[in-house]
C-alpha positions in Angstrom: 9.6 34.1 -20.1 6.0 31.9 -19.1 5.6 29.4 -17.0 2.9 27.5 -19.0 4.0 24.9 -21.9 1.6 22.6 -23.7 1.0 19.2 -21.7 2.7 16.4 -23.9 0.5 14.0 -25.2 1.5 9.9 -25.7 2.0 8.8 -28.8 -1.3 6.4 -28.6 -3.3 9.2 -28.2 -1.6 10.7 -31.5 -2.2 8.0 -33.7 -5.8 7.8 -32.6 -6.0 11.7 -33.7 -4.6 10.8 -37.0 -7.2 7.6 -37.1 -9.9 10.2 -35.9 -8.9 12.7 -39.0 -9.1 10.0 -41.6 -12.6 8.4 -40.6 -13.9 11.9 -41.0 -12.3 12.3 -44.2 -13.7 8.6 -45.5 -17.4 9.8 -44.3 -16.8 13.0 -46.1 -15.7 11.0 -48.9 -18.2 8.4 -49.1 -21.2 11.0 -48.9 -19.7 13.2 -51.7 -19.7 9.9 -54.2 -22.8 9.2 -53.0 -24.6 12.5 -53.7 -22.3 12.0 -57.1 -23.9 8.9 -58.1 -27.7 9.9 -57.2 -27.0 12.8 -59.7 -25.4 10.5 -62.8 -28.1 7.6 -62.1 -30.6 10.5 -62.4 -29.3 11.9 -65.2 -28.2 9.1 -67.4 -32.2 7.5 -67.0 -33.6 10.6 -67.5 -31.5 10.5 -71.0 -32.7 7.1 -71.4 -35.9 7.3 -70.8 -36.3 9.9 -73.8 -34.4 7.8 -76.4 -35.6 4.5 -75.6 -38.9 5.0 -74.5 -38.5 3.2 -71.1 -38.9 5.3 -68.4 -40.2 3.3 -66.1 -38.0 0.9 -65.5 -34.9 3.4 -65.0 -36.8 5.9 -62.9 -37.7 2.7 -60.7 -33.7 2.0 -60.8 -32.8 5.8 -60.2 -35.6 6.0 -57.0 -33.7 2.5 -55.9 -30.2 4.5 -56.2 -31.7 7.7 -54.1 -33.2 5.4 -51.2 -30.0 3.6 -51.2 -27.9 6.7 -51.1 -30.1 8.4 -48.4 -30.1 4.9 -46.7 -26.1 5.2 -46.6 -25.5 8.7 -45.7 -28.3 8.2 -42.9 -26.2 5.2 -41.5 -22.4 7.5 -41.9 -24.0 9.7 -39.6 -25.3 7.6 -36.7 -21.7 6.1 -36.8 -20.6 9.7 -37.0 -22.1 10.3 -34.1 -21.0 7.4 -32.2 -17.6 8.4 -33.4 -18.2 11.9 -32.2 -18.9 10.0 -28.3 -15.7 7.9 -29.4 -13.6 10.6 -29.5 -15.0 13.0 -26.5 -14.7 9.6 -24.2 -10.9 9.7 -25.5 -10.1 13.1 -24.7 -12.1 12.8 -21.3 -9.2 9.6 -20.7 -6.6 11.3 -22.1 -7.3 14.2 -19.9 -7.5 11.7 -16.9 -4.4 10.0 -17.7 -2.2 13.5 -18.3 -3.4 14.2 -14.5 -2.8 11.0 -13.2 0.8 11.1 -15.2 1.8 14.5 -14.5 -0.3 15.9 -11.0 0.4 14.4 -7.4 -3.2 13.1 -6.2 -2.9 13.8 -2.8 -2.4 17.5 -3.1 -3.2 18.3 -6.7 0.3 19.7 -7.4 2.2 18.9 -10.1 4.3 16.2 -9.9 8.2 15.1 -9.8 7.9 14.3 -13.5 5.3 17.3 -14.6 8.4 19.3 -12.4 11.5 17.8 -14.0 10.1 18.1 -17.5 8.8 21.9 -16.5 12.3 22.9 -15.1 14.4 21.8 -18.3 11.9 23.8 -20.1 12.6 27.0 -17.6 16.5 26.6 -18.0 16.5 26.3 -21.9 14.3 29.1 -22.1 16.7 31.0 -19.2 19.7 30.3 -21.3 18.5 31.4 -24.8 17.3 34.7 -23.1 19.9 35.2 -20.6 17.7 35.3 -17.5 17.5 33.6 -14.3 15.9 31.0 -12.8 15.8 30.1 -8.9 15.0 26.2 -7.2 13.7 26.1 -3.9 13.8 22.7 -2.3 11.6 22.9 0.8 11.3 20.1 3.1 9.1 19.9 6.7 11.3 19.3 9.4 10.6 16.1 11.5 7.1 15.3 9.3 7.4 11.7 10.2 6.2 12.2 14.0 2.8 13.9 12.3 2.5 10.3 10.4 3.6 8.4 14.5 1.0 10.2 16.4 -2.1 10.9 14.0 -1.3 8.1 11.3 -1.3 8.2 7.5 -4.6 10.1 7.5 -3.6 12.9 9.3 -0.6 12.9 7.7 -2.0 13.5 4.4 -4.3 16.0 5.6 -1.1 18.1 7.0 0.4 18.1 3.4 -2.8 19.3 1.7 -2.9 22.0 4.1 0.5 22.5 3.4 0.0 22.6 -0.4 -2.6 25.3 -0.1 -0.4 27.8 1.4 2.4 27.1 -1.0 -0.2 27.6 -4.2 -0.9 31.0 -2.2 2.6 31.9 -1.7 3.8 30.6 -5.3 1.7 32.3 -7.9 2.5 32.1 -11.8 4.3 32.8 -13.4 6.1 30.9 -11.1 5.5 27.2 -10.2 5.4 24.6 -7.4 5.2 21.0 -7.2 5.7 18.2 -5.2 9.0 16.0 -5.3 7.7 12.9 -2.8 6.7 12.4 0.3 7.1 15.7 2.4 9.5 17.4 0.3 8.2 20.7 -2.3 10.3 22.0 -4.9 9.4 25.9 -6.2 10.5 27.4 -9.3 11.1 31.5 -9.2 11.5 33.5 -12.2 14.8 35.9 -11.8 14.7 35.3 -8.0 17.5 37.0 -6.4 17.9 39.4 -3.9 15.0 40.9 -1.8 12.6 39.4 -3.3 13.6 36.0 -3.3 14.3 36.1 0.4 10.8 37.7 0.5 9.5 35.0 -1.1 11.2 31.9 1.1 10.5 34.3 4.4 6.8 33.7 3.5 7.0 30.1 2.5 8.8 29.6 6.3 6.0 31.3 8.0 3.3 29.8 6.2 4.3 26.3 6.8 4.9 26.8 10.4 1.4 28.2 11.3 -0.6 25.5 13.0 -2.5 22.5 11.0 -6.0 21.5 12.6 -5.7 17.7 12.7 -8.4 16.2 14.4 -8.3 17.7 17.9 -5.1 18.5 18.1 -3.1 21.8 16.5 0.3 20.4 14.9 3.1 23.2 14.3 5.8 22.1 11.8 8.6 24.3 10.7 10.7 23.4 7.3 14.0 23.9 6.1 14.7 25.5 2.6 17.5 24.9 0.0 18.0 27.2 -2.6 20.3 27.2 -5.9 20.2 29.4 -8.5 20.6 29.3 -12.5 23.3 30.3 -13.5 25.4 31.5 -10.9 25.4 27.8 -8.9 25.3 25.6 -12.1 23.7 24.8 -15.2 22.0 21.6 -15.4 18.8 20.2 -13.7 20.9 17.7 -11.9 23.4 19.7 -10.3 21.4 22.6 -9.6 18.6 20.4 -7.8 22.0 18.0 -6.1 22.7 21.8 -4.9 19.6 22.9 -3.5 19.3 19.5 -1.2 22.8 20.3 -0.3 21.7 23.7 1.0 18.6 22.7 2.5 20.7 19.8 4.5 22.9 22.9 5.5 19.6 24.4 6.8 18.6 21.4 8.8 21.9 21.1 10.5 21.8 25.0 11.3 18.8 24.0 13.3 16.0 23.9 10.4 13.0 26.7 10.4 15.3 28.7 7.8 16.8 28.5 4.8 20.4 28.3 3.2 21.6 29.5 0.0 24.3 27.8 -1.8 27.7 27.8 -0.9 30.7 26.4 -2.6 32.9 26.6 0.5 30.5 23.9 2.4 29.9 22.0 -0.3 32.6 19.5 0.8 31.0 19.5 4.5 27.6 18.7 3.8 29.0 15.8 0.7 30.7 14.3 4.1 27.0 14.9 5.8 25.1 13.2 2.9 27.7 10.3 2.6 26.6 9.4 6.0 23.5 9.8 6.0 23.2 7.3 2.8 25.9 4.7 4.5 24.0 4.5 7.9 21.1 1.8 7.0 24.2 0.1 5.8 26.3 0.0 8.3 23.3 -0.8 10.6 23.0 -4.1 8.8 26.6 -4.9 8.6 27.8 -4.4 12.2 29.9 -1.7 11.1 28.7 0.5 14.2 29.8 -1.5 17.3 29.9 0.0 21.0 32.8 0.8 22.6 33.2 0.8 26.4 34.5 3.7 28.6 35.0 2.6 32.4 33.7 4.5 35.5 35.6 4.0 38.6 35.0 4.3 42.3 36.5 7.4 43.5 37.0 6.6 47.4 38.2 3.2 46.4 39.9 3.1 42.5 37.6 0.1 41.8 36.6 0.0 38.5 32.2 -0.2 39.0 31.0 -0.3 35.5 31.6 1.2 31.9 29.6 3.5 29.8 28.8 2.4 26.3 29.8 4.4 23.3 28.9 4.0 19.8 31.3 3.7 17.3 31.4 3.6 13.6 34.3 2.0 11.3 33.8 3.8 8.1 35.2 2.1 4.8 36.2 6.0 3.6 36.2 8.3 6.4 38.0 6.1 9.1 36.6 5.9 12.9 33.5 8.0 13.8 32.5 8.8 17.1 28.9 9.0 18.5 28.7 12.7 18.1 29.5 12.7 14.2 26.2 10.4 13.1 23.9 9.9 16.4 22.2 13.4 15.2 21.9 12.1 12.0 20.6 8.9 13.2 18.1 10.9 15.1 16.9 13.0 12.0 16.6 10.3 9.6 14.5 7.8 11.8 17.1 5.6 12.4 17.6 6.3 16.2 15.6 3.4 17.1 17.2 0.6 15.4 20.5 2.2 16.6 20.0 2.1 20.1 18.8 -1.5 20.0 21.6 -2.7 18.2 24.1 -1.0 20.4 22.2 -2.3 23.2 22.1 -5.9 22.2 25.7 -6.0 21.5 26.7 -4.6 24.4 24.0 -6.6 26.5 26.0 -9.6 24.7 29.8 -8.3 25.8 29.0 -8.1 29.2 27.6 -11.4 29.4 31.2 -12.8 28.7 33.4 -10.5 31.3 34.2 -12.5 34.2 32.8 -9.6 36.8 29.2 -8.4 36.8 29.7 -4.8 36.2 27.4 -2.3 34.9 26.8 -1.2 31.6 25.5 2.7 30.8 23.7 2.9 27.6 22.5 6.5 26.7 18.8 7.0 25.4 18.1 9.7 22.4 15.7 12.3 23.8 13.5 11.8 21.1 13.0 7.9 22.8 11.5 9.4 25.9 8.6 10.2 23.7 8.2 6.8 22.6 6.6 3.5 24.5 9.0 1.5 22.0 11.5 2.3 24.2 10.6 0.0 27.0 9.7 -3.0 24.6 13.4 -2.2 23.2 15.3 -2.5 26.2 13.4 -5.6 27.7 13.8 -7.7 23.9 17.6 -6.8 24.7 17.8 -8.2 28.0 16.1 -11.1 27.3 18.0 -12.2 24.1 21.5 -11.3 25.7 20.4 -13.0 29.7 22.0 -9.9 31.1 20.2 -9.4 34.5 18.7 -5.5 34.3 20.5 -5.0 37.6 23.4 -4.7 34.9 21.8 -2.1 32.8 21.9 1.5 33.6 20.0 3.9 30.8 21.2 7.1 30.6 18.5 10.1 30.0 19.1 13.8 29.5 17.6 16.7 31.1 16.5 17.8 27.7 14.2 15.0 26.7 12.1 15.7 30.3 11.1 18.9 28.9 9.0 18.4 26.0 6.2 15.7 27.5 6.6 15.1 31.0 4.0 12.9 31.9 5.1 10.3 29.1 8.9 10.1 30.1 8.0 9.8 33.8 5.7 6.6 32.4 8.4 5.1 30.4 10.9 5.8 33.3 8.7 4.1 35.7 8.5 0.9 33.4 12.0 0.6 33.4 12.3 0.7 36.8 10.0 -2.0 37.4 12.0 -4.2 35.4 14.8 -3.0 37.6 16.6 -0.9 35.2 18.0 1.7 36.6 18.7 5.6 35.4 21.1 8.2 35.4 20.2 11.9 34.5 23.0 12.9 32.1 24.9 16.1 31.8 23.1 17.4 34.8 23.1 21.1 35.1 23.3 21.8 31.5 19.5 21.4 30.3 16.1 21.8 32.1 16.1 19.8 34.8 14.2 20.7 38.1 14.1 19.2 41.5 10.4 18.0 40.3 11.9 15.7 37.8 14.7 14.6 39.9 12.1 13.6 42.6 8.9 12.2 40.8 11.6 10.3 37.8 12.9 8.3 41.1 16.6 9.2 39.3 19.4 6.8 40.5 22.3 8.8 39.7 23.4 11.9 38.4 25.8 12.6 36.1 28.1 15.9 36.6 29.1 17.2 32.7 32.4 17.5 32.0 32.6 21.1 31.5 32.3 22.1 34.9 35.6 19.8 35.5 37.5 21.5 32.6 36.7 24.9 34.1 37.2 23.8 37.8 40.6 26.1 37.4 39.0 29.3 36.4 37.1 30.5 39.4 35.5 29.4 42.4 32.1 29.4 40.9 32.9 26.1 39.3 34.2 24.9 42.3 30.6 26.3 43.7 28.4 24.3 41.5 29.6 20.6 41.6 29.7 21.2 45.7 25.8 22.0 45.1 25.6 19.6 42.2 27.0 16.7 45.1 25.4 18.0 47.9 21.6 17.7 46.3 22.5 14.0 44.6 23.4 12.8 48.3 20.3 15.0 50.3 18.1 12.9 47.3 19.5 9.3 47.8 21.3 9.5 44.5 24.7 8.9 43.6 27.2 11.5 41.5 29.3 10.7 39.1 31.2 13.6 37.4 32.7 13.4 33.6 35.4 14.4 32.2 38.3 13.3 34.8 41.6 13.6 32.4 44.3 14.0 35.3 44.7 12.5 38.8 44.0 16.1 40.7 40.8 16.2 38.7 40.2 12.6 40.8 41.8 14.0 44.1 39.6 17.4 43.7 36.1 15.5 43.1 37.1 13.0 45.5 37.9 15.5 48.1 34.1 16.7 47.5 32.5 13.6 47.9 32.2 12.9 44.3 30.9 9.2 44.1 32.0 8.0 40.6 34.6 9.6 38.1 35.0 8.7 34.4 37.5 9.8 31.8 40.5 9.6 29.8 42.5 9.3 33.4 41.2 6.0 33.7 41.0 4.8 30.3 39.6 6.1 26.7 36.7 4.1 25.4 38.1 0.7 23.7 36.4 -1.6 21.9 34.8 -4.9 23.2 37.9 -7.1 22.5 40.3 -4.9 25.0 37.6 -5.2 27.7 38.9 -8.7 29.1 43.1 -7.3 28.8 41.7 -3.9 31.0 39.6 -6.3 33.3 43.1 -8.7 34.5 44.8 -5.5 34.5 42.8 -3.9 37.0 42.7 -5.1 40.8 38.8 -6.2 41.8 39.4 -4.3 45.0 41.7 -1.1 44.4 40.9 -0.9 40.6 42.7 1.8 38.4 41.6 5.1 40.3 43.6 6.8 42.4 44.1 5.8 46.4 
């Protein structure tokens, strides 16, 4: 099988061929009968001239017939000529136009259409001869941050970069292209076996070597789906709906690698996609609302505050927790508008109870690297009146890790509005008595495995005494997750555990219980344990 077919040509462009072909065939004409009637004229006076004696006057008429003739045949070929510019300026736009129709103009590649018409092509021509064909779908993880930090221009620059190596990697007879945006789809001839994981090994470690951009050396990595013809189907639409389904599995495996397809998952990452395209919706519709877990005093049972959890009612797939679609939120770019509408809406709830507790709203990671973040959560408190003593955000030790110097910045500006923070799952991620000390930290947050392992040793035990003893020699105050039994309570209180939170005290509920749990609760002794 080859790769190459004949670029298809509009149908304006065939009737001017077939309007090209019959001017050329009416010059041909027209000089023929010309050439015919100089000859007859000539001949005929010639005859007449002998039998009648009058030369003259028909060799005066025959000369007028030959200038004429000449005359016409010299003007069919200036306009044969101009025809002749006619139809190269034609083919020079019809040449333009075929590129512009069928090549992407940023990287040269061919495009979703040149590809779409290209692979039904390859799969006709696969079944007839009974070969095989493989799609790669290859799509750069997290490209949009290239577009944040060095803007559309820099962005474009990556992909060309990025087209390059592919054109080196993918040489005919096979074929690349680009689909949109930052996602490359790659046709392999047979493709299976060692070779095609050859192939998609090179393709990974091409894309991730760095991009010059300006000063600055940008690393991306890319996550590869693949599906081949005919073992994982045999039309264009399924086998390209099956590649995005493997590359998705790719991405959720922690992208920089590549899935094949497999009929087992196929259900999972359906569930995956269906989220992912109900998400903007459900953003719009209030579909996601925040829930509200309380945290309670230990050495008292007063109830101080109440973490805010996301929730999602969904039409098909019932009640989804936080850790179902944040991720996803996160991936897609939707993080942003997330957090501020769960913000607002909590913001807004607490604004009606009749006690000024605290609210705890978590912060993605990926917001620590962005200013927004700030602007977000002072819009919020604003709209809603909520005074940001109220508002506690909740970081982890992860999103410290990656730039520093930025997250202490956007730490600091909440502070000054007098917001204050809690360091989440503490003694899971990164975290160093540096950050704890320069972020000015107002609580730390103990993560609920060490309380569902307190049982099984006395190095648990060991590391929330630590965990409590540093909090307290800092200033801060400890709360520990995760407290599902009243001897989890008595233990942590015993240890001088500030603040407990958990299914003890009460599962998250939504914003309409908060006012039943409130009159329930005693102000002073709460709903911990005395």
């Amino acid at each position: 099988m080859v790769s190459n077919r004949p670029l298809p040509q509009s149908e304006s462009a065939e009737r001017w061929h077939r309007t090209r072909r019959w001017l050329y065939g009416a010059i041909a004409v027209c000089s023929v009968l010309a050439l015919l009637g100089m000859a007859t004229f000539d001949v005929v006076g010639t005859l007449y001239s002998y039998t009648r004696g009058a030369g003259g006057t028909v060799s005066a008429f025959v000369d007028l017939c030959i200038v004429a003739s000449f005359a016409l045949i010299a003007v069919l070929a200036v306009y044969s000529h101009d025809l002749s510019r006619e139809v190269a300026r034609r083919r020079e736009a019809e040449g333009t136009a075929v590129q512009l129709a069928l090549f992407d103009p940023l990287t040269g590649l061919p495009n979703r259409r040149n590809f779409l018409q290209t692979f039904d092509w390859w799969l006709e021509t696969a079944e007839r001869e009974g070969t095989r064909v493989s799609l790669v779908v290859l799509d750069l993880d997290r490209f949009r941050a290239v577009n944040d930090l060095h803007g559309h221009t820099g962005g474009d620059a990556f992909l060309q970069e990025v087209a390059k190596r592919l054109r080196r990697v993918v040489r005919a007879p096979h074929f690349v292209s680009r689909l949109g945006a930052d996602e490359f789809a790659i046709l392999i001839l047979g493709g299976e076996g060692a070779d095609l994981v050859r192939t998609v090994r090179r393709l990974l470690k091409e894309t991730r070597r760095p991009v010059r951009i300006g000063e600055a050396d940008v690393i991306l990595t890319a996550s590869i789906g693949i599906a081949i013809f005919p073992r994982d189907g045999t039309s264009r639409e399924l086998l390209l709906q099956r590649a995005d389904l493997s590359m998705s599995r790719a991405k959720a495996a922690g992208r920089n690698t590549y899935a094949s397809f497999d009929p087992e998952i196929d259900s999972e990452i359906r569930f995956r996609l269906s989220l992912e395209a109900d998400l903007p919706k459900a953003l719009k519709s209030g579909a996601i609302v925040p829930y509200f877990q309380p945290f309670v005093d230990l050495s008292t049972g007063a109830m101080v505050g109440f973490e805010v959890l996301a929730r999602w009612h969904h039409p098909e797939h019932g009640m989804l927790g936080g850790e179902t679609f944040i991720p996803l939120a996160e991936e897609i770019g939707l993080i942003d508008p997330l957090f501020g509408h769960i913000l607002k809406a909590a913001c807004s709830e607490a604004m009606l109870w009749d006690r000024p507790l605290r609210i705890a709203v978590n912060a993605s990671p990926l917001q620590l690297g962005e200013r927004r973040l700030v602007e977000t959560v002072i819009a919020c408190l604003e709209e809603s009146g909520l005074p940001a003593e109220r508002l506690e955000i909740e970081i982890t030790e992860n999103s410290l890790v990656h730039d520093f110097p930025l997250a202490l910045e956007i730490v600091t500006a909440l502070k000054s509005v007098g917001v204050s923070i809690s360091l989440d799952d503490f003694g899971t991620g990164y975290s160093n008595l540096r950050h704890l000390n320069e972020l000015a930290i107002d609580k730390i947050k103990i993560d609920k495995s060490f309380i569902m392992r307190r049982g099984e040793g006395e190095v648990t035990q060991t590391v929330v005494d630590l965990v409590v003893a540093l909090g307290h020699s800092l200033g801060l105050k400890v709360t520990a997750e995760g407290v599902e039994t009243l001897s989890d309570a008595l233990w942590l209180k015993e240890r001088g555990c500030d603040f407990g939170q958990g299914y003890l005290f009460s599962e998250a509920i939504p914003p309409g219980d908060v006012p039943a749990l409130l009159a329930a609760a005693d102000p002073a002794t709460g709903i911990g344990p005395q």
